[in-house]
N, C-alpha and C positions, 0 to 999 in steps of 0.2 A: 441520423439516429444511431447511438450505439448502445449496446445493450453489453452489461458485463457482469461476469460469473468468476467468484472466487473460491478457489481450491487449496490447501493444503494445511491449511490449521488442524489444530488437535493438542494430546496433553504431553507435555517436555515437563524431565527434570529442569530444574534450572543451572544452568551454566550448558542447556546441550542447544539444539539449529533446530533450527526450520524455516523451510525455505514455503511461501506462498506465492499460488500465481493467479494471475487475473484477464481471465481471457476474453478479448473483444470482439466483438463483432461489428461487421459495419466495411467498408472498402477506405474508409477515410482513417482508418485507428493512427498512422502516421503522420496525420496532423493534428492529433491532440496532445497536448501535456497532460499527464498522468498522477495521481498522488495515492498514497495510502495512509489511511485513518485508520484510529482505533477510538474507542469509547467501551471504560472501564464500568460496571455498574457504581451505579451513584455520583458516576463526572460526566463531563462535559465532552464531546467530541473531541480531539486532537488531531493536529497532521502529523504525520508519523515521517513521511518520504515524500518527496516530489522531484516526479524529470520531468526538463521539456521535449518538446515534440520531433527535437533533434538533434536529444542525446548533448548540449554542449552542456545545459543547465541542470545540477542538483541538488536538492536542500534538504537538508535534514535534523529535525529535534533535537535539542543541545542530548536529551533525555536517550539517545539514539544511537549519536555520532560515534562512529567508531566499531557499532558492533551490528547495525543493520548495514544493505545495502540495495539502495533501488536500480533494477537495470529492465530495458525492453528488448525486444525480438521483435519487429517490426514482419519477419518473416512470417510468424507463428500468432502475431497480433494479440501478444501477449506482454503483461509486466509481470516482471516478478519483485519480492522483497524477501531477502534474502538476510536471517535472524539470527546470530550468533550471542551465545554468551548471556542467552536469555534470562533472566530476573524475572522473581513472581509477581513486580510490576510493571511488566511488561503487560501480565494478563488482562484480557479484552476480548471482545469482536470487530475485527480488521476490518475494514471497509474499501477499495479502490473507487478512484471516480475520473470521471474525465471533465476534461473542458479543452474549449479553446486556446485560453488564455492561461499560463502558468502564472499569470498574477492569481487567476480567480483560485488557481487552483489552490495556492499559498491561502488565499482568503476562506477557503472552504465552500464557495457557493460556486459548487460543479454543477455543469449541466447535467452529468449520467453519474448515480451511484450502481455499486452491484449492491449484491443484500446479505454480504456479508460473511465470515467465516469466523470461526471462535477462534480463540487462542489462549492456552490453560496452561501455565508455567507453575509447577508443584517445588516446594524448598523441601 
């Protein structure tokens, strides 16, 4: 079982960072693959970031590339997503989840979501 709680959202101009983290618990967090989501009101879910569970694999939303960046701490049993350069469509509530499997996690049916943090990008 892991259980995950997300930290650092809040409200940015845009074009300024923000860095969110997602802390796991559990003794096994270094064999999960990791992603973060967001979901805009009135859309649909999206993957925002994913690494695999050993750091070789990472993938990121064309919508993304370039100005996020996914990384883990296996020590501190945490992810972070790390947000540069943000745009007020960026704005949402971030999500992290785990799984097994970094296909699943590409696919969006994680076995562990956390519940979420805001994130408020003002023009």
């Amino acid at each position: 079982q892991v259980q995950l709680v997300e930290s650092g959202g809040g409200l940015v101009q845009a074009g300024g960072s923000l860095r969110l983290s997602c802390a796991a618990s559990g003794r096994t967090f270094s064999r999960y693959a990791m992603g973060w989501f967001r979901q805009a009101p009135g859309k649909e879910r999206e993957i925002v970031a994913a690494i695999s569970w050993n750091v070789v694999g990472a993938y990121y939303a064309d919508s993304v590339k370039g100005r996020f960046t996914i990384s883990r701490d296996g020590a501190k049993n945490t992810v972070y997503l790390q947000m540069n350069s943000l745009k007020p469509e960026d704005t949402a509530v971030y999500y992290c989840a785990a799984d097994g499997s970094l296909q699943q996690v590409l696919t969006g049916t994680c076995d562990f979501w956390g519940q979420g943090t805001q994130v408020t990008v003002s023009s």
